[in-house]
VORO-619949 format. One record per residue (C-alpha): residue in one letter; residue number from 1; x, y, z. Coordinates in steps of 0.2 Angstrom, whole numbers, padded with zeros to 4 digits, always signed. Example, Ala and Ser with C-alpha at 12.3 -4.5 7.8 and 13.67 -1.06 7.14 Angstrom:
<rs>
[r "a" 1 [+0062 -0022 +0039]]
[r "s" 2 [+0068 -0005 +0036]]
</rs>
This chain:
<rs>
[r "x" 1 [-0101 -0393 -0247]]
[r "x" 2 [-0099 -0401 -0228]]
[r "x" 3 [-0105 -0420 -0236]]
[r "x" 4 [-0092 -0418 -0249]]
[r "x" 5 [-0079 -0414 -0237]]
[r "x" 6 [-0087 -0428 -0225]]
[r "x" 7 [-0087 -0441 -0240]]
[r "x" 8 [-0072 -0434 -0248]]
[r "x" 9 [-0061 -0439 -0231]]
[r "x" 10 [-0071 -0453 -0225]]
[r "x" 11 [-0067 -0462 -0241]]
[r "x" 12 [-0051 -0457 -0241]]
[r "x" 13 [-0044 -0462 -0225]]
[r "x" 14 [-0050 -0479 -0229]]
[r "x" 15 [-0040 -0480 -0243]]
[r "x" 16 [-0027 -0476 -0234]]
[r "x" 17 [-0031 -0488 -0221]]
[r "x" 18 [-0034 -0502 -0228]]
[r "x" 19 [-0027 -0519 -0223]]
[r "x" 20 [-0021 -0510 -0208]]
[r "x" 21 [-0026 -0522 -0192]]
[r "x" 22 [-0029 -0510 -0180]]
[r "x" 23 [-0042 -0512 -0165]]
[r "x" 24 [-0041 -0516 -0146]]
[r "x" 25 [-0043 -0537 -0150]]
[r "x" 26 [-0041 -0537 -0170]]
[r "x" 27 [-0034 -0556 -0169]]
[r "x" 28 [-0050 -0563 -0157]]
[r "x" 29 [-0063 -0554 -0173]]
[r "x" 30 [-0051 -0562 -0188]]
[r "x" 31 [-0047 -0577 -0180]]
[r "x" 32 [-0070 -0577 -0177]]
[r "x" 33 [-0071 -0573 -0196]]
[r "x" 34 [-0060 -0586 -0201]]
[r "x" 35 [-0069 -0601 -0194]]
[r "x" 36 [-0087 -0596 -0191]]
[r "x" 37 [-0098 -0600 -0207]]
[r "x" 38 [-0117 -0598 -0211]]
[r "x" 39 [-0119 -0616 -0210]]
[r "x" 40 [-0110 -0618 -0194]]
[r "x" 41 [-0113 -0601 -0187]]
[r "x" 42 [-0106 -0605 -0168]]
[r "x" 43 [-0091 -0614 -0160]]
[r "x" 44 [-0088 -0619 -0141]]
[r "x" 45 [-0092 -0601 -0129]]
[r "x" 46 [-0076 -0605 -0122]]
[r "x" 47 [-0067 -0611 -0137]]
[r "x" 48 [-0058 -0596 -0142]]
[r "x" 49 [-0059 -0576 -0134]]
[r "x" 50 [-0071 -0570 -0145]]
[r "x" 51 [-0080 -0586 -0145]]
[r "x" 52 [-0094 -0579 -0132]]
[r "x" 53 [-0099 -0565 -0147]]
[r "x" 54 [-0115 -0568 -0154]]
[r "x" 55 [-0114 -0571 -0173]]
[r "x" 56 [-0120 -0560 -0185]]
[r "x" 57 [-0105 -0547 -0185]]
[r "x" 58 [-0093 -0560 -0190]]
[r "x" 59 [-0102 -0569 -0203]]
[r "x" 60 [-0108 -0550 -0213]]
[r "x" 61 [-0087 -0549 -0214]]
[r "x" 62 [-0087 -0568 -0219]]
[r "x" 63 [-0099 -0567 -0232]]
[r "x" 64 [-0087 -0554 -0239]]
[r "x" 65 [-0072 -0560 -0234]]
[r "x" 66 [-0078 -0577 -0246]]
[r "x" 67 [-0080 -0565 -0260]]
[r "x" 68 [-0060 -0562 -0262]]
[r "x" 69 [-0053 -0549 -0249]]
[r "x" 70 [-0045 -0554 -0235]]
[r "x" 71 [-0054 -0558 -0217]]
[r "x" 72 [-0045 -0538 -0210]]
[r "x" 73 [-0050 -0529 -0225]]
[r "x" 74 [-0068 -0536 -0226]]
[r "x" 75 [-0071 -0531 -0210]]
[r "x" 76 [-0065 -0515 -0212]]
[r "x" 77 [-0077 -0512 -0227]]
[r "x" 78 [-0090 -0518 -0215]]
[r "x" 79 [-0085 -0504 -0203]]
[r "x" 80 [-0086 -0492 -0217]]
[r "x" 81 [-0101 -0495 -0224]]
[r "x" 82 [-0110 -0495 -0208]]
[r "x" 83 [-0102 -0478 -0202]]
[r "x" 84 [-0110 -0472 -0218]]
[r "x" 85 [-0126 -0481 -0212]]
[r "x" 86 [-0125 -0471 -0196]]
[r "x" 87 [-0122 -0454 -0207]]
[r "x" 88 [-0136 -0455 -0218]]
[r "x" 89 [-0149 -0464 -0207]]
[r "x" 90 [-0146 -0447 -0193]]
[r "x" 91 [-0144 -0438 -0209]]
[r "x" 92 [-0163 -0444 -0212]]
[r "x" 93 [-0167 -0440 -0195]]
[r "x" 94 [-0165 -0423 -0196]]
[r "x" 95 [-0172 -0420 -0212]]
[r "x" 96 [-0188 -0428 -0205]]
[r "x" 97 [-0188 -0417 -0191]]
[r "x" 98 [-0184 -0402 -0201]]
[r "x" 99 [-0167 -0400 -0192]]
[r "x" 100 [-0156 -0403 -0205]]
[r "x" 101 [-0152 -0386 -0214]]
[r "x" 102 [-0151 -0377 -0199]]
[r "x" 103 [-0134 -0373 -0191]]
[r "x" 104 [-0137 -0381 -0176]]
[r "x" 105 [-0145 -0398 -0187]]
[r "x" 106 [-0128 -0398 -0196]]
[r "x" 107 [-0116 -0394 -0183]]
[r "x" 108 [-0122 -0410 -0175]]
[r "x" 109 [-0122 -0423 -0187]]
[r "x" 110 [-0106 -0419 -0194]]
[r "x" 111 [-0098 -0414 -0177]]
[r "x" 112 [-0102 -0433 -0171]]
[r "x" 113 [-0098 -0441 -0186]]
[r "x" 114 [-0081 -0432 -0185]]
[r "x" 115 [-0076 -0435 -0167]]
[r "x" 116 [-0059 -0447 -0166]]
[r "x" 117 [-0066 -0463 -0160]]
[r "x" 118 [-0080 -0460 -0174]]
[r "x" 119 [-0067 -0459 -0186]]
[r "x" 120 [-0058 -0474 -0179]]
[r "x" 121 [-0071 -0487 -0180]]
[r "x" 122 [-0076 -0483 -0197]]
[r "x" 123 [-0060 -0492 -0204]]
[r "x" 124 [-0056 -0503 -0188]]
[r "x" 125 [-0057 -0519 -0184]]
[r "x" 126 [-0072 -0521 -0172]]
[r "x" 127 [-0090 -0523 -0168]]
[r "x" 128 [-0097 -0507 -0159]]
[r "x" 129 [-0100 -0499 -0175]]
[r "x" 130 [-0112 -0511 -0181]]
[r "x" 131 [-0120 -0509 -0163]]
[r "x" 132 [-0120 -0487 -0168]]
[r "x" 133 [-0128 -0493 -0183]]
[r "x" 134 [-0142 -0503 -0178]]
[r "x" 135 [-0144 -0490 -0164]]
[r "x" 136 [-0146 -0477 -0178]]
[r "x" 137 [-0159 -0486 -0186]]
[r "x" 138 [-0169 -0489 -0171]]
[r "x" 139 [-0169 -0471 -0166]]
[r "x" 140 [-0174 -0465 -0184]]
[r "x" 141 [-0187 -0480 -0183]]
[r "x" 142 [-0193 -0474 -0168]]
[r "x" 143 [-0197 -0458 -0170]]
[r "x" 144 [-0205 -0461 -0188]]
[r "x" 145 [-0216 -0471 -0177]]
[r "x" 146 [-0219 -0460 -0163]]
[r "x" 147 [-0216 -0442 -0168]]
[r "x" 148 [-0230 -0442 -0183]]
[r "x" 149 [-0223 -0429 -0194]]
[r "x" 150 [-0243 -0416 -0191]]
[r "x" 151 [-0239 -0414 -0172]]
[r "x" 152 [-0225 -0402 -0179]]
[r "x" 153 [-0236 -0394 -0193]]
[r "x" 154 [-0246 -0381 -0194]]
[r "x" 155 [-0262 -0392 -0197]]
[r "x" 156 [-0271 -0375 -0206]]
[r "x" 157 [-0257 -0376 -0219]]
[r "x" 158 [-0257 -0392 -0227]]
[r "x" 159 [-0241 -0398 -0238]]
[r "x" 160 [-0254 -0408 -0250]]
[r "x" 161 [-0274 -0408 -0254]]
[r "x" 162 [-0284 -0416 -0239]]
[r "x" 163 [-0293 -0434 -0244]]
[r "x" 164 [-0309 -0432 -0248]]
[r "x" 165 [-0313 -0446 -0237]]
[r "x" 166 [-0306 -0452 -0220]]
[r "x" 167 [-0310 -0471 -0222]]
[r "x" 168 [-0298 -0485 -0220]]
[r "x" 169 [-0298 -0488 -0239]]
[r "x" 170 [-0293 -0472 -0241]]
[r "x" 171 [-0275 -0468 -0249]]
[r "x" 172 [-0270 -0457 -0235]]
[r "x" 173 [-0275 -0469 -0222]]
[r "x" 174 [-0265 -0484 -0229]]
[r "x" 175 [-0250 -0474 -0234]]
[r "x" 176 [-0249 -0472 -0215]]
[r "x" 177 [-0254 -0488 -0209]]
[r "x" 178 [-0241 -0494 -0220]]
[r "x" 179 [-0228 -0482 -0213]]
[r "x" 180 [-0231 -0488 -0193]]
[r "x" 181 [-0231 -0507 -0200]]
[r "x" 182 [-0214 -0504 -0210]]
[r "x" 183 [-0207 -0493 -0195]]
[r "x" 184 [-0211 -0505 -0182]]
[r "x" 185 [-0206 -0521 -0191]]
[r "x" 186 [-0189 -0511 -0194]]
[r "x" 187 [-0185 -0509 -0177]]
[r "x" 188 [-0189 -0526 -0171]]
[r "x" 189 [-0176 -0531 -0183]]
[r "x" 190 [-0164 -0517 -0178]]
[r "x" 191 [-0165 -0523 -0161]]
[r "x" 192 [-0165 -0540 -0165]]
[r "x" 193 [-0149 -0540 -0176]]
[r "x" 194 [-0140 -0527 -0163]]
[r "x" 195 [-0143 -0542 -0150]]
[r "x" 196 [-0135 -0555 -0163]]
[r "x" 197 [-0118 -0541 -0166]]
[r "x" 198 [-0114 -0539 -0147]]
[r "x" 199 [-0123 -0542 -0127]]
[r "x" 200 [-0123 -0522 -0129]]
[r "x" 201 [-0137 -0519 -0142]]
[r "x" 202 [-0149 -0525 -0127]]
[r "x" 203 [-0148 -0506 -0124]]
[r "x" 204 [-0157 -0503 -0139]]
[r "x" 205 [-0173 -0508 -0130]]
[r "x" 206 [-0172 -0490 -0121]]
[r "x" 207 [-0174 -0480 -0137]]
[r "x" 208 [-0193 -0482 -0140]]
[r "x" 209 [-0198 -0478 -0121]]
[r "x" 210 [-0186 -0463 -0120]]
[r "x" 211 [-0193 -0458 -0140]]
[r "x" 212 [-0211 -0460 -0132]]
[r "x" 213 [-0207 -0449 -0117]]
[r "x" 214 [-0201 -0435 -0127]]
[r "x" 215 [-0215 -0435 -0139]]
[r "x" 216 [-0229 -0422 -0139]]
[r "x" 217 [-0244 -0430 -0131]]
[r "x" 218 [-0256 -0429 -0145]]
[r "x" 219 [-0270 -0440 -0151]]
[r "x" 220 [-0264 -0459 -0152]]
[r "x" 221 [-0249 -0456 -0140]]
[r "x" 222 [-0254 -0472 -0132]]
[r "x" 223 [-0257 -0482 -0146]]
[r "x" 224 [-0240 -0477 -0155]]
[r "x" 225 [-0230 -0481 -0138]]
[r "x" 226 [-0241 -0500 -0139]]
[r "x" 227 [-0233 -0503 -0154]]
[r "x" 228 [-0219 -0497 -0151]]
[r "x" 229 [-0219 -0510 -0135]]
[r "x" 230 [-0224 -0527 -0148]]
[r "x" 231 [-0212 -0521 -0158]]
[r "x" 232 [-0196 -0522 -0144]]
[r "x" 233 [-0206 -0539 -0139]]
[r "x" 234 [-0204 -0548 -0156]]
[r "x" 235 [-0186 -0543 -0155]]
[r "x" 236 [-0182 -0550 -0137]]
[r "x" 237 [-0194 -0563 -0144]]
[r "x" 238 [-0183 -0568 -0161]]
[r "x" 239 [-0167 -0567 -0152]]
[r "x" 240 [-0172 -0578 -0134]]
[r "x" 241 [-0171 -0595 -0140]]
[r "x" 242 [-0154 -0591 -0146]]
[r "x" 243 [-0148 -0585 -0133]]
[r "x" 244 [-0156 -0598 -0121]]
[r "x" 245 [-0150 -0613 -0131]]
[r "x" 246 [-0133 -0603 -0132]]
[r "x" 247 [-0128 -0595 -0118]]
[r "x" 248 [-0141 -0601 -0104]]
[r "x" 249 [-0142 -0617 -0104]]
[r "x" 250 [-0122 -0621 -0105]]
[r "x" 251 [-0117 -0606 -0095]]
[r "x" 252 [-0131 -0604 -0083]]
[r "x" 253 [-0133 -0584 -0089]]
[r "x" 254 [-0138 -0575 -0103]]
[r "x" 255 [-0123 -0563 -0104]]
[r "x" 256 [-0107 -0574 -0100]]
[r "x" 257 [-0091 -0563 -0103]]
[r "x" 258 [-0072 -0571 -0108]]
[r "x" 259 [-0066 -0562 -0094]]
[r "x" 260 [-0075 -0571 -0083]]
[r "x" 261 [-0064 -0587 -0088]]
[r "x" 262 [-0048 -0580 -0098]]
[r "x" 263 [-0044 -0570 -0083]]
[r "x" 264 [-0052 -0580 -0068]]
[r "x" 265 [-0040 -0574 -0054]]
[r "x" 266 [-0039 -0558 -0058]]
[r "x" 267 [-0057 -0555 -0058]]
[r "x" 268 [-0060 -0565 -0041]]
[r "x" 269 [-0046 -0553 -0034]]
[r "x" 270 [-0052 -0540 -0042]]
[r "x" 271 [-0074 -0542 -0034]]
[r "x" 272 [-0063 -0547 -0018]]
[r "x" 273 [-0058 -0531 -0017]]
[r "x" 274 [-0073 -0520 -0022]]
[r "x" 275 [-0084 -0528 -0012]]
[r "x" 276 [-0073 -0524 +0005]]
[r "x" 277 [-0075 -0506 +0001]]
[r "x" 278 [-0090 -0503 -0012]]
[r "x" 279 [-0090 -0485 -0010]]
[r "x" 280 [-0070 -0482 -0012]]
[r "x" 281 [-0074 -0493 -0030]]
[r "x" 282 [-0086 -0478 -0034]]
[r "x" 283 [-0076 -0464 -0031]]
[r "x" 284 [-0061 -0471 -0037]]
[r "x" 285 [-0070 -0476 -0052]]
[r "x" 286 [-0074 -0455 -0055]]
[r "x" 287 [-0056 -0448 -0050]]
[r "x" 288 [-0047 -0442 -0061]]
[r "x" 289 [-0032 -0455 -0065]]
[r "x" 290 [-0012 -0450 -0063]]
[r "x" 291 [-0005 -0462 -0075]]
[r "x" 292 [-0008 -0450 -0089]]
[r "x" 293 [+0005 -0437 -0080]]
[r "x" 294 [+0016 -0451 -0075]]
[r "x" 295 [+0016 -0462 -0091]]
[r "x" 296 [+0008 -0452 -0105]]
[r "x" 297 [-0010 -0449 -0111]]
[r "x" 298 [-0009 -0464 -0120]]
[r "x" 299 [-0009 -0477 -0105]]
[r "x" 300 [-0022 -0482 -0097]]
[r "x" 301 [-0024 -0488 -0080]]
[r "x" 302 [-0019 -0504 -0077]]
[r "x" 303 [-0023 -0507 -0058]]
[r "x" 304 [-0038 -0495 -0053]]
[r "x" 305 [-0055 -0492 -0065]]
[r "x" 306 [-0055 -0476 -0071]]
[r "x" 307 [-0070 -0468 -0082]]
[r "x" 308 [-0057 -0457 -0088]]
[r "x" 309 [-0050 -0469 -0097]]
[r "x" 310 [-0067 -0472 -0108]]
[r "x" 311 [-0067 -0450 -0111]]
[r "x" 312 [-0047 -0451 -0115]]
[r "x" 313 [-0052 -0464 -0127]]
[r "x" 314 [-0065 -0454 -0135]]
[r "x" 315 [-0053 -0443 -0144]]
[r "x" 316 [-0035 -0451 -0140]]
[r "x" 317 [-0030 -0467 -0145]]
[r "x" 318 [-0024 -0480 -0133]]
[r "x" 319 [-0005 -0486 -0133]]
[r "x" 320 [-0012 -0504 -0133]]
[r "x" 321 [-0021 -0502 -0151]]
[r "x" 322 [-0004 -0494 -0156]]
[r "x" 323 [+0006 -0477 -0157]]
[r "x" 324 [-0002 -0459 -0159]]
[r "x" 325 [+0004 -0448 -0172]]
[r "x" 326 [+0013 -0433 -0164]]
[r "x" 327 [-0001 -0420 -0171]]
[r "x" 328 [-0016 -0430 -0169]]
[r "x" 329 [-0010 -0435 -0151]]
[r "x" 330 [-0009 -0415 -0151]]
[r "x" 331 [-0026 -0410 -0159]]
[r "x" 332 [-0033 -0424 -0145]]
[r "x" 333 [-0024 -0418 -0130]]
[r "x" 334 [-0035 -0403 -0135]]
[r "x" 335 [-0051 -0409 -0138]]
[r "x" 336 [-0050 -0419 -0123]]
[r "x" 337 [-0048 -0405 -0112]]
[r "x" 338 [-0059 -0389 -0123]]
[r "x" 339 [-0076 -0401 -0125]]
[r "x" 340 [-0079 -0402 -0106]]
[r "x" 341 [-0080 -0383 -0104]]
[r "x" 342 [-0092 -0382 -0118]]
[r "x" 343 [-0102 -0397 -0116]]
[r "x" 344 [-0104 -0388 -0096]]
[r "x" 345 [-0111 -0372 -0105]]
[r "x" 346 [-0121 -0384 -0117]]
[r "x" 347 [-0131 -0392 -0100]]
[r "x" 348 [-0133 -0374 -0093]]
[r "x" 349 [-0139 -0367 -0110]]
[r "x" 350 [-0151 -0383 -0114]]
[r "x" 351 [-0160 -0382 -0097]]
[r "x" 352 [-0161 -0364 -0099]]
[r "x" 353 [-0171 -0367 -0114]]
[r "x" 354 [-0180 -0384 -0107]]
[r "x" 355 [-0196 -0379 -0108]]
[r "x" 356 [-0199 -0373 -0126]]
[r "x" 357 [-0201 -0390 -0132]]
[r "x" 358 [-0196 -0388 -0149]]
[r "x" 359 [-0188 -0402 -0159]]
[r "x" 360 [-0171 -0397 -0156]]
[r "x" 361 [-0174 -0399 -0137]]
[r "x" 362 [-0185 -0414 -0139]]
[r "x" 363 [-0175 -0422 -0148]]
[r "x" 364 [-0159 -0417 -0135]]
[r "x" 365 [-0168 -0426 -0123]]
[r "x" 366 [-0169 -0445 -0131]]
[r "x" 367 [-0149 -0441 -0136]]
[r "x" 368 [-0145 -0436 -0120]]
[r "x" 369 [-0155 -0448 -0109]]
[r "x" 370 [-0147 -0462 -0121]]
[r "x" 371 [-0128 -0456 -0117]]
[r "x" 372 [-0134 -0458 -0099]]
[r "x" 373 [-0140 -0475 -0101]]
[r "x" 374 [-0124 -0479 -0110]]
[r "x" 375 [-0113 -0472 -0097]]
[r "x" 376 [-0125 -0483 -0083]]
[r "x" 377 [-0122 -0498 -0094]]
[r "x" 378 [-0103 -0496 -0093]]
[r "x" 379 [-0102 -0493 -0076]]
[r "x" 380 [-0115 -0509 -0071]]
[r "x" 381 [-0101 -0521 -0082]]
[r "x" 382 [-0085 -0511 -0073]]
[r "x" 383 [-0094 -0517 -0055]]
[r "x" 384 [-0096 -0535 -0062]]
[r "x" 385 [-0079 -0538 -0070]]
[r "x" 386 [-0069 -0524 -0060]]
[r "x" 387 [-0054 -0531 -0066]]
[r "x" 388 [-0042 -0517 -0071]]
[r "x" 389 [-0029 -0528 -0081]]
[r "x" 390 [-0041 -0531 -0094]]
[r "x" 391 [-0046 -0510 -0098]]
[r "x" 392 [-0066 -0513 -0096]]
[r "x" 393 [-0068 -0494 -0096]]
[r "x" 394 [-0067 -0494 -0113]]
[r "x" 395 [-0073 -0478 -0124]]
[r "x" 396 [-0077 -0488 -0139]]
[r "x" 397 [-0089 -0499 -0129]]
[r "x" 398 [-0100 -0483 -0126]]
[r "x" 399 [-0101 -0476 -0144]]
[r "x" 400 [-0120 -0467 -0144]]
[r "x" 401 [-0114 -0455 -0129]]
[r "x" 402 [-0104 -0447 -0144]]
[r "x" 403 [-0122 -0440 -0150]]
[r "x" 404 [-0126 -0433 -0130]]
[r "x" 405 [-0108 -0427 -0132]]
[r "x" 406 [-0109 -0416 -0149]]
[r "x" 407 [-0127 -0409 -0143]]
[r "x" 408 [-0120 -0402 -0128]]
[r "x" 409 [-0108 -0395 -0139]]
[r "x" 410 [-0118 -0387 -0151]]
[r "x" 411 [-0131 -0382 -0138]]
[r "x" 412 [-0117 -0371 -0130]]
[r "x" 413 [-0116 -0361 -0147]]
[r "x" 414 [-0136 -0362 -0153]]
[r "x" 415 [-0145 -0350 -0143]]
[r "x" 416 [-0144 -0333 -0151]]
[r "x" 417 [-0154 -0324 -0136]]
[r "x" 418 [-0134 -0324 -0128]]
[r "x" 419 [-0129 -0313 -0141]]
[r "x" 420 [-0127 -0295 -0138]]
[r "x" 421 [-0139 -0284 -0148]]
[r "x" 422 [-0124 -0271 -0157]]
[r "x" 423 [-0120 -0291 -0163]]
[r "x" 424 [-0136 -0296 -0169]]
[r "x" 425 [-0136 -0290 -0186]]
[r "x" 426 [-0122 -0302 -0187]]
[r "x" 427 [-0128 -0316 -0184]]
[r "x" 428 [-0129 -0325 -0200]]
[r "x" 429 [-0110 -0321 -0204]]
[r "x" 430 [-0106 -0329 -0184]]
[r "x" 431 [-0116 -0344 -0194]]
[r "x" 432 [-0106 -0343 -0208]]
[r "x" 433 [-0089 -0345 -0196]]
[r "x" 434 [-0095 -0357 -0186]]
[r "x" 435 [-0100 -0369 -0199]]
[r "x" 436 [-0082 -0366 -0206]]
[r "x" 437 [-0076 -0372 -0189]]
[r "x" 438 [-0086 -0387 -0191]]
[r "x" 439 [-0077 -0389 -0209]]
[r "x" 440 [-0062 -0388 -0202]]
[r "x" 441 [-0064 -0400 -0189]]
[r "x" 442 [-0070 -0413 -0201]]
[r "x" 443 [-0052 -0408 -0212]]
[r "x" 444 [-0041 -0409 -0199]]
[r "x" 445 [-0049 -0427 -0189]]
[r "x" 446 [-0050 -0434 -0207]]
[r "x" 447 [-0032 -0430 -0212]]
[r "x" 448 [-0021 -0431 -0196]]
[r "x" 449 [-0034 -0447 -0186]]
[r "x" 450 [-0030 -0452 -0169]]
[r "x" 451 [-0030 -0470 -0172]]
</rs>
């Protein structure tokens, strides 16, 4: 009933949305699609303000774009069919860890695939969810590759009839050979394309390491985690002559950012001033900002960095992309100030319960440890281009912490240890409501979105 209510409002609200242009630069990524072509696949870096994008995210809209619809609605049937992509591929995640039918399995996946900026890049014009995608794919690859499915199986009760023989002919052996091989070549080209969409699927590279980590240390640990390793190496290796012929050797860096030229004063003011008080840029950086009480919860702030803007942005929509509904901007107002309280009982639950390494936590730990790295990331590009003008504390550029984010959430609600004993005999109808509040949210994000 939840995935027909998920599809059943996913493909409705892009219906309704379509040919909408909404997004934070929707001109720079049409204008990109217009003129890039598979024969020409690159203009000048500093020819237009997307021009410094690798790629691949605008020619997948191109190709549709050549096929009749216009350049804004193909990329918003891009964004849509990745956000299915990411869907189904997490989907496929927890069904291989056996998470999927359990409350907690299915308060997550549709919890994060629900949240407003979720919602919003699925019919949006932009490039992050492409980025989401490949990151799903390489999470799900990973941990094909390095959680074999018999370190969580009771190896006395076999699923199917042993092999009679353990050779490498036999059927049993090549099946898996073939499974490592398709895994790793998979996420060598996740990687590879994410690198292709945006600067930001260099992140990618951390899933496998943080995957190995949290797997059990059983026989071939070592030897999953090698290829694991080739595999993120062929990727950097597909994608570094482009980006040396590209980037390098014209710009004399591998990640040049438009900011860097379109707003040259502002950001030479703008490190000017960080770097005479390094720690005030930190700690201004975490505060809390006052331009929401002063101007509304849809402004950001235009002269300090503020991280509060990248949260706000995670359930609110920003005046510059365009106006908020009245009961959305309601219904985000409340999201945005509830899921703190609950993700804070989600961290005291989940290190309560550490230490029983089941999948659930195990797999807490790669999402979690992911968000951080995410929320690194965007602080390391708010320290080199600290220019407020141009909003770099952006929500949308740090979409995978919305999986550390709905884990916390769910964490706070999964232990049933906490529940009093007159109550346990109720637990399976506390399920029942709880998965009724996750319906609910689904309805309600679907029909009234922020953006």
């Amino acid at each position: 009933m939840l995935l027909l209510i998920f599809l059943g409002g996913r493909i409705s609200l892009f219906i309704r949305r379509m040919g909408e242009v909404i997004g934070f630069d929707p001109g720079a990524q049409i204008e990109m699609v217009q003129r890039l072509t598979w024969g020409v696949p690159d203009i000048p870096i500093r020819e237009t303000f997307y021009g410094y994008h690798p790629p691949i995210g605008f020619l997948i809209a191109r190709t549709i774009h050549l096929l009749g619809p216009s350049p804004e609605v193909s990329i918003q049937i891009v964004s849509f069919i990745a956000s299915l992509v990411v869907f189904f591929t997490m989907r496929g995640i927890l069904q291989w860890l056996h998470l999927l039918y359990r409350p907690s399995g299915m308060a997550f996946l549709y919890f994060s695939a629900s949240m407003p900026i979720q919602i919003s890049v699925s019919t949006s014009i932009n490039l992050d969810i492409l980025v989401l995608a490949m990151s799903t794919v390489t999470l799900a690859c990973a941990i094909r590759l390095l959680w074999p499915s018999i370190a969580f199986h009771d190896t006395h009760l076999p699923t199917e009839p042993l092999p009679l023989s353990f050779g490498s002919g036999d059927t049993h052996a090549c099946k898996h050979r073939h499974d490592t091989l398709l895994a790793a070549f998979t996420m060598a080209m996740a990687v590879a394309g994410a690198l292709l969409i945006k600067f930001s699927g260099l992140l990618l590279i951390s899933i496998p390491p943080l995957v190995l980590l949290a797997a059990p240390r059983t026989r071939g640990w070592l030897c999953r985690g090698t290829i694991a390793a080739v595999s993120c190496i062929a990727a950097l290796s597909l994608v570094f002559p482009y980006y040396y012929s590209r980037y390098y050797i014209p710009e004399g860096k591998f990640f040049p950012l438009n900011t860097e030229w379109a707003a040259k004063e502002g950001v030479e003011q703008s490190i000017a001033k960080r770097n005479e008080d390094v720690l005030r840029f930190y700690v201004e950086l975490f505060k809390p900002t006052m331009v929401y009480a002063q101007q509304g919860p849809t402004s950001s702030d235009a002269e300090v960095n503020r991280l509060s803007d990248a949260w706000r942005d995670l359930w609110i929509r920003d005046g510059w992309t365009g106006e908020t509904h009245h009961a959305a901007l309601k219904v985000g107002l409340a999201y945005s100030a509830g899921v703190p309280w609950l993700m804070a009982m989600g961290i005291l639950m989940f290190l309560r319960s550490d230490r029983r390494s089941t999948l659930w936590i195990r797999l807490g730990w790669v999402l979690l440890a992911f968000s951080a790295v995410q929320l690194v990331a965007l602080i390391q590009y708010i320290y080199r281009i600290p220019f407020a003008g141009y909003g770099p504390a952006k929500g949308i550029y740090i979409l995978p912490t919305i999986w550390g984010i709905a884990y916390l959430v769910v964490s706070a609600f999964q232990d049933q240890r906490l529940i009093p004993r007159i109550f346990q005999h109720h637990i399976p109808l506390l399920q029942h409501a709880c998965m009724c509040a996750v319906a609910a949210f689904v309805i309600v994000n679907h029909a009234i979105p922020a953006y």
